[in-house]
Structures are given as structure tokens and as C-alpha cells.
C-alpha positions as CSV (number, residue, x, y, z in Angstrom):
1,X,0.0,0.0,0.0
2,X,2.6,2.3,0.9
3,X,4.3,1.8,-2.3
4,X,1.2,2.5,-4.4
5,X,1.0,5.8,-2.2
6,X,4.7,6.6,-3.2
7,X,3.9,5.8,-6.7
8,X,1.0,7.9,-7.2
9,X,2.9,10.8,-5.6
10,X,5.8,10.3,-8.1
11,X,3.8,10.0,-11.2
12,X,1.8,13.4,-10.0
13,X,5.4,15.4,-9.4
14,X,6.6,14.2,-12.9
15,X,3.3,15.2,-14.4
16,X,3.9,18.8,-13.2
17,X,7.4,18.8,-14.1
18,X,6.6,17.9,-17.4
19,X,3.6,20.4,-17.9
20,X,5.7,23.4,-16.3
21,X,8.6,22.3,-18.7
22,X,5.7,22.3,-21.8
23,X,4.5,25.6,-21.0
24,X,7.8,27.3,-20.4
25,X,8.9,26.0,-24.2
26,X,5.7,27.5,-25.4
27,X,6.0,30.5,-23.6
28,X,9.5,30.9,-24.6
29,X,8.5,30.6,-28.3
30,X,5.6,32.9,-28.2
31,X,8.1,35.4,-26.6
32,X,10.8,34.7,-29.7
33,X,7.7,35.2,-31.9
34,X,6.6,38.4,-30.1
35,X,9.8,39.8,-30.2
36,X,12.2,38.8,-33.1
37,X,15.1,40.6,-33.9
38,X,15.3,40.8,-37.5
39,X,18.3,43.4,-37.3
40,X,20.6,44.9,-35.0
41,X,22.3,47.7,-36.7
42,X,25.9,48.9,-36.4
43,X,24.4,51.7,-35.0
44,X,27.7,54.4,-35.2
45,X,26.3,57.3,-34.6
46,X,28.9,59.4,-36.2
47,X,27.9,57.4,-39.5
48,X,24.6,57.8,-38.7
49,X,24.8,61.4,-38.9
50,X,26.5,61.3,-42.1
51,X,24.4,59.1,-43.8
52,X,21.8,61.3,-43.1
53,X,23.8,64.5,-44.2
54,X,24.3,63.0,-47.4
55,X,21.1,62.2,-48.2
56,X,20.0,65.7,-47.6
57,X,23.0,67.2,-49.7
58,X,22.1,65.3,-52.2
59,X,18.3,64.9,-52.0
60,X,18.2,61.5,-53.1
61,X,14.8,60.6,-52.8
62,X,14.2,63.5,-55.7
63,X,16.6,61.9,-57.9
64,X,15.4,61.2,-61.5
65,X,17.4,57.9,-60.6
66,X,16.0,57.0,-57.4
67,X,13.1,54.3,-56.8
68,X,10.5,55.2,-53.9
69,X,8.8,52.0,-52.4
70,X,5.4,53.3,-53.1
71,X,6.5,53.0,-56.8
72,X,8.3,49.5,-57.1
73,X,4.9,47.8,-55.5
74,X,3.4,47.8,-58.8
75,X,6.1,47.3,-61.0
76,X,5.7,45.2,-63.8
77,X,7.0,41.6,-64.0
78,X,7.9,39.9,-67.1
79,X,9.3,36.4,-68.8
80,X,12.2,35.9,-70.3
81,X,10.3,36.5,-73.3
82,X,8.8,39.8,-72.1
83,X,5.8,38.6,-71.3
84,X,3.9,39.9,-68.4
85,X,3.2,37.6,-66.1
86,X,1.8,40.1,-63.1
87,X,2.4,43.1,-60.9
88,X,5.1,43.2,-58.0
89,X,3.2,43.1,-54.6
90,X,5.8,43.2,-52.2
91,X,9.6,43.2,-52.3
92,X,11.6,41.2,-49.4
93,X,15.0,42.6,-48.3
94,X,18.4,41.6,-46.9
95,X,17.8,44.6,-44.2
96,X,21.8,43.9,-43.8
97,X,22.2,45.6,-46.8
98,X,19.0,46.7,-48.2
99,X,19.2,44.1,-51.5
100,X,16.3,42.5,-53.0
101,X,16.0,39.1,-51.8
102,X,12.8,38.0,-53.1
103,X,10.3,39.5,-55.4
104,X,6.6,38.7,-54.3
105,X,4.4,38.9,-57.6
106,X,0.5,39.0,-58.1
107,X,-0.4,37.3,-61.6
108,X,-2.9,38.9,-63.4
109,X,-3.8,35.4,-65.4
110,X,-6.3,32.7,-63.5
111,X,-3.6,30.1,-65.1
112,X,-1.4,31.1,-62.4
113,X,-2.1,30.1,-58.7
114,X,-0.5,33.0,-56.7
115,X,0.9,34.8,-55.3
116,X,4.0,33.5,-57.1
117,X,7.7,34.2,-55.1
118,X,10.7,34.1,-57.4
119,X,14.5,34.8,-55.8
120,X,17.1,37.2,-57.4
121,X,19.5,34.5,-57.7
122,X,17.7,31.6,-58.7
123,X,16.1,32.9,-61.3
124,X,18.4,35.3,-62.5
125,X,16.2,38.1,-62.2
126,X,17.1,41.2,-63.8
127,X,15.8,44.8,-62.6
128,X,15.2,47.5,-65.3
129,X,13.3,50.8,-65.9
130,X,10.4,49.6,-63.6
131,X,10.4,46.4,-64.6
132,X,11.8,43.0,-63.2
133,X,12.4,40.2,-65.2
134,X,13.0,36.6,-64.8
135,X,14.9,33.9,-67.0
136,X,12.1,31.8,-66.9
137,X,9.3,31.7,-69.7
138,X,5.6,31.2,-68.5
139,X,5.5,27.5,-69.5
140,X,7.8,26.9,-67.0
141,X,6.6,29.2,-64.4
142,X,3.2,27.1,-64.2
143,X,4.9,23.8,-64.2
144,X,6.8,25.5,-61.3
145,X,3.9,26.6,-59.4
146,X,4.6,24.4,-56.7
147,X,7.3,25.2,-55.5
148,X,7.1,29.0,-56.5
149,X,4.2,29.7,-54.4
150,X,5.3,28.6,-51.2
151,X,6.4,31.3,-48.9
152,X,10.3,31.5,-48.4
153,X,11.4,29.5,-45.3
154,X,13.9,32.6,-45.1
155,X,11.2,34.9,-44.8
156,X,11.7,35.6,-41.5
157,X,14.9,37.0,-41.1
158,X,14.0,39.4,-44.0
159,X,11.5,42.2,-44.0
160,X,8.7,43.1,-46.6
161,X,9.5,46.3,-48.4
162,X,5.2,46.9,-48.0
163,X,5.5,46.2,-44.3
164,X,8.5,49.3,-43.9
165,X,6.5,51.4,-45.2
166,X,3.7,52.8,-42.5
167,X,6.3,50.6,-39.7
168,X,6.0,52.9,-36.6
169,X,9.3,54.1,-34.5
170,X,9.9,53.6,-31.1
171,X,12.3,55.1,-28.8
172,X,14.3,52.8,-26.0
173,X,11.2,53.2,-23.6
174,X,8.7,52.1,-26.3
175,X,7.3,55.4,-27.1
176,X,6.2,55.8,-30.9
177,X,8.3,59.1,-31.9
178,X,7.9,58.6,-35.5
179,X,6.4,57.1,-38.5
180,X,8.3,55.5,-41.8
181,X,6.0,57.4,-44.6
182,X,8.7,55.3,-47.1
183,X,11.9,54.1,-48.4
184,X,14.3,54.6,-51.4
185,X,17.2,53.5,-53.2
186,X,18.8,54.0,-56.1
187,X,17.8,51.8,-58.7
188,X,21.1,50.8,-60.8
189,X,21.9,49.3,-57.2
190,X,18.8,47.4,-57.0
191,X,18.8,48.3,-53.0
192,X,16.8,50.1,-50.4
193,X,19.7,52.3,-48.5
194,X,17.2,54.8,-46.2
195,X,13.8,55.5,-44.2
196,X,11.8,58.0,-44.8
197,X,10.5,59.2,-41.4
198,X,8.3,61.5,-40.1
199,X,8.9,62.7,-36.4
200,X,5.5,62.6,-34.1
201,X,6.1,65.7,-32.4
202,X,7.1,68.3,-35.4
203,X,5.7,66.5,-38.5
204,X,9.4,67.4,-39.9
205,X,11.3,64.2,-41.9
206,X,14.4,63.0,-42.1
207,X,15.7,60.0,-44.0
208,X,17.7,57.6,-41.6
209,X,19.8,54.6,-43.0
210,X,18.5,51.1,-43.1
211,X,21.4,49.4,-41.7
212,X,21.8,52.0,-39.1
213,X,18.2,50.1,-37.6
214,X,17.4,47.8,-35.2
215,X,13.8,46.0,-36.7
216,X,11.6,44.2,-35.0
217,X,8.9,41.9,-35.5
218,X,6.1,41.6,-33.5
219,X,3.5,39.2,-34.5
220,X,4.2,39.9,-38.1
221,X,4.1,43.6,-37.4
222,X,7.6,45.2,-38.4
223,X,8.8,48.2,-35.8
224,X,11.5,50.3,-35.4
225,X,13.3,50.9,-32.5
226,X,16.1,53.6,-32.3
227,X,18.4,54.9,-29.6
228,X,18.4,58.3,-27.7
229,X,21.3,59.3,-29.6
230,X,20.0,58.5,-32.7
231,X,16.9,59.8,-32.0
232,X,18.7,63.4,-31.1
233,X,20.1,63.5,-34.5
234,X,16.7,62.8,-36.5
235,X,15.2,66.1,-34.5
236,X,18.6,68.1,-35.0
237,X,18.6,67.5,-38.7
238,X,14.9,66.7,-39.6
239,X,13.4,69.1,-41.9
């Protein structure tokens, strides 16, 4: 009797080790999924300042050479034969250095099961006066359905061009002291280099360098988070 008694006690104990241990794994992953780090960046100051200097000195973002995110989501996206094949709905980045990683893209035929992801390197895609086109012809883009409309497994440590744009800012004691009203590039390097911010307080912008960021996602919600001292400089130079 006594050693049925034991028994149950032990088999009780181990039951609540085990469910503690279960929840703590699951609580642990929906904190990595609340807050995931998608980039920490190098965040120099001094180069922080003079990215932004020399964005202003040369207004960029009003070059006849620059693309504006609002205007790549909706660029067209052709064959190898030049053949549309749909409209580019979003635009995945290597926030590291603000490259196109993948190119999501809406197809405007009912053929086509979307929306359809194609990579910059696997299929050789080429970017060109608004357009983006792949070496593939449509033949082989709906035999490759299956595979090309599965969402990158990688998508998580990059961040949606669409997503950026609107992505509130945050100061180090989560206070929202900005908005991102867009990005830019210029287009012969097929990157995103800045942020076009707008502070809360002033309405004034500034553009702040992407690799200079620290992003966060939060439940599929991209934020950015920036430091006191980087935060000084936006609302010394902002204009």
C-alpha cells in the first residue's frame, strides 16, 4: 500500500514537471515570436549622422534615378520573353544591406495560382526601368507553381518592403516618436539604402539609413526601434 502511495505521488510530481517544462517551451516561443530581432544595426552614430547628411545634400529621394517604395509595389513583371506575367506586390529585403531578396508577384492570369515568389539569384532576375524580369518563360513558371508559391522559409529574417512602409518608430522606452512614410534606393543598385521618417512631435522628416536600424517583429508587425542618440540627430537635422 505504501508503495502504491509513493507511486502515485511520483507519477503526480513528474506530471507537473513535465507540464511546467511544456509551457515554459511554449511561452518561450511565443516570446521569440513576439519579439524577433530581424536586425541589429551597427548603430555608429557618427555614421549615422553622415548618412543622413548625405542624403540631404544630395536629395536622393528627388533623384530622377532613385526608386520610392510606393513605386516599385506595382512594377511590372515579365518572362524571359517579355511577357507579363503580373504586378510586383511586395519586395523582401536583406535589411543587412538593403538588396532585393525575393520579389513577391500578383499574376494577373487565372492560369497562375499566386501569389507566385521568385529569388534574385535563382532565377536570375534582372531589374530595369520599372520592370523585373525573370529567365524563366511562362511555361515553366506554371509547371513551377509548386514550388514558386510557397512562402520562403527565409522569410523571417528578412522584411517586406510593404510592411516598412507605415512601420512605426519607437524610442528605448517604447514610445512611438515617428512614422516611416517610405523608403528609397537607387535603382542601378537594386537596393533600399534609407527611411523616410516623419517625427511625431514636429511632423518634420528625415531620411535615416536602413542598416543603421534595429527592426523588430512583433507578431508579423515590423517596428522600429532607435536609440536616444540616434533619436537626437533625427530632430537636429529633420526638416
Amino acid at each position: 500500500m505504501t508503495n502504491r502511495i509513493h507511486l502515485f505521488l511520483y507519477l503526480i510530481v513528474l506530471s507537473l514537471l513535465c507540464g511546467g517544462s511544456a509551457q515554459a517551451q511554449q511561452d518561450s516561443s511565443m516570446d521569440m515570436e513576439k519579439d524577433k530581432v530581424v536586425q541589429v544595426g551597427l548603430q555608429d552614430i557618427a555614421q549615422f549622422e553622415s548618412d543622413i547628411l548625405a542624403a540631404q545634400k544630395h536629395k536622393l529621394q528627388h533623384l530622377p534615378q532613385s526608386m520610392l517604395a510606393k513605386n516599385i509595389l506595382g512594377w511590372r513583371f515579365l518572362d524571359r520573353n517579355s511577357q507579363s506575367v503580373g504586378k510586383v506586390a511586395d519586395v523582401l529585403l536583406d535589411v543587412q544591406t538593403g538588396n532585393f531578396s525575393k520579389i513577391k508577384v500578383d499574376p494577373e492570369r487565372l492560369n497562375f495560382v499566386g501569389p507566385l515568389y521568385f529569388d534574385m539569384r535563382a532565377q536570375n532576375l534582372e531589374v530595369e526601368d520599372s520592370v523585373i524580369r525573370c529567365d524563366m518563360d511562362k511555361r515553366q513558371i506554371q509547371d513551377s507553381q509548386a514550388t514558386l508559391t510557397i512562402v520562403p522559409q527565409d522569410a523571417m529574417r528578412l522584411v517586406s518592403l510593404a510592411d516598412l512602409s507605415g512601420a512605426l518608430i519607437y524610442d528605448r522606452n517604447r514610445l512611438q516618436v515617428g512614422t516611416v512614410r517610405g523608403a528609397f534606393g537607387i535603382e542601378k543598385d537594386h537596393k533600399i539604402t534609407y527611411l523616410d521618417a516623419i517625427l511625431a512631435q514636429t511632423r518634420q522628416t528625415v531620411a535615416i539609413p536602413l542598416s543603421q536600424l534595429e527592426i523588430v517583429k512583433q507578431y508579423g508587425i515590423v517596428e522600429i526601434w532607435i536609440t536616444d542618440e540616434q533619436l537626437a540627430v533625427m530632430k537636429r537635422l529633420a526638416k
